[in-house]
C-alpha atoms as one frame of an Amber mdcrd trajectory, in Angstrom:
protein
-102.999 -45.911 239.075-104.814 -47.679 236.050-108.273 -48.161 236.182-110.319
 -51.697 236.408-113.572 -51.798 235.242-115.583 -54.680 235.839-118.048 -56.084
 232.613-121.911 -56.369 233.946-121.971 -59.698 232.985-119.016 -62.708 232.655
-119.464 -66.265 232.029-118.261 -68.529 229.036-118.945 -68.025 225.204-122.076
 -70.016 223.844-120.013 -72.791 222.714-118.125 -73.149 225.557-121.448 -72.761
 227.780-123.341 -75.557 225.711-120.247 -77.662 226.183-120.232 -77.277 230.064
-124.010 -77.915 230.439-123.585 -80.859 228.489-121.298 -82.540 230.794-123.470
 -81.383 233.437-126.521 -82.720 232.216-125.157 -86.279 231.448-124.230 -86.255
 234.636-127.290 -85.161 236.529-129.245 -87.509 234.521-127.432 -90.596 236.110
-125.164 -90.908 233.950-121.783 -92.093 235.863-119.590 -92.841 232.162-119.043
 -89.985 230.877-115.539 -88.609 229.255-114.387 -85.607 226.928-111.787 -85.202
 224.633-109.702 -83.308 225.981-110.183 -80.817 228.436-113.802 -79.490 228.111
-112.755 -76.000 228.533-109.403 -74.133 230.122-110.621 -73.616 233.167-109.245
 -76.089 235.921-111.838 -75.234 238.227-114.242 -76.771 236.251-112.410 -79.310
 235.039-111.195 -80.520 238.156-115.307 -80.222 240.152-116.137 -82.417 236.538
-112.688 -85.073 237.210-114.347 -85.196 241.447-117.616 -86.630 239.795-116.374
 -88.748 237.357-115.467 -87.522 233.870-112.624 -88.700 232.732-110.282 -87.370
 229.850-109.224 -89.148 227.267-107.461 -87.440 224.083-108.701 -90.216 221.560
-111.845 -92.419 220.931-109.715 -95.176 221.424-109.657 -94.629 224.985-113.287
 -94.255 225.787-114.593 -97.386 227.878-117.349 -99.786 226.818-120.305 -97.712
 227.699-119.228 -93.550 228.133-120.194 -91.267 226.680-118.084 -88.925 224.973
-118.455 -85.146 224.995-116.493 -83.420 222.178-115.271 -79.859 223.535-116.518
 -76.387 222.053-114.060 -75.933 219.266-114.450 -79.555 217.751-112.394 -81.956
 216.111-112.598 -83.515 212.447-115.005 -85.102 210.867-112.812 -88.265 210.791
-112.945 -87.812 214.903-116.670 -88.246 214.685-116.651 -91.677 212.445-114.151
 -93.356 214.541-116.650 -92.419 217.206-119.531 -93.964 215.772-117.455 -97.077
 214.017-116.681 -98.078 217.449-120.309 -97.463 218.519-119.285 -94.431 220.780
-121.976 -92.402 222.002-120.689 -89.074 220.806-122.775 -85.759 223.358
């Protein structure tokens, strides 16, 4: 029978960890708009406790609502994502 060993410590990469807290935080702070684009990380455990308090998903700028805020997910997007974002006076996280 193989062998399992189990690592001292698990969680998520720095990036992905920042990411997380970030959503976290916004919402904590009282912040009820908040949205990422895309999934914030591949975990839909997370994702779905994040959906039951609010977050929405949206997979452009273009769909972010007069007054979210938009979290961008660990691995980023383009520079070009980032000025549509603040053309359309998004608040970018």
């Amino acid at each position: 029978m193989a062998e399992i060993t189990l690592a001292k410590k698990a969680g998520f990469c720095f990036g992905v960890d920042r990411a997380v807290k970030l959503v976290y935080s916004e919402i904590e702070s009282g912040n009820k708009n908040v949205a990422t684009l895309g999934p914030i990380i591949h975990n839909a455990d997370v994702v779905n406790d994040l959906k039951s308090k609010g977050v929405r998903i949206v997979e452009s700028p273009e769909e972010v609502k007069g007054g979210e805020t938009l979290v961008i997910r660990s691995h980023g997007v383009e520079r070009s994502v980032y000025e549509l974002a603040n053309n359309m006076g998004i608040n970018v996280a």
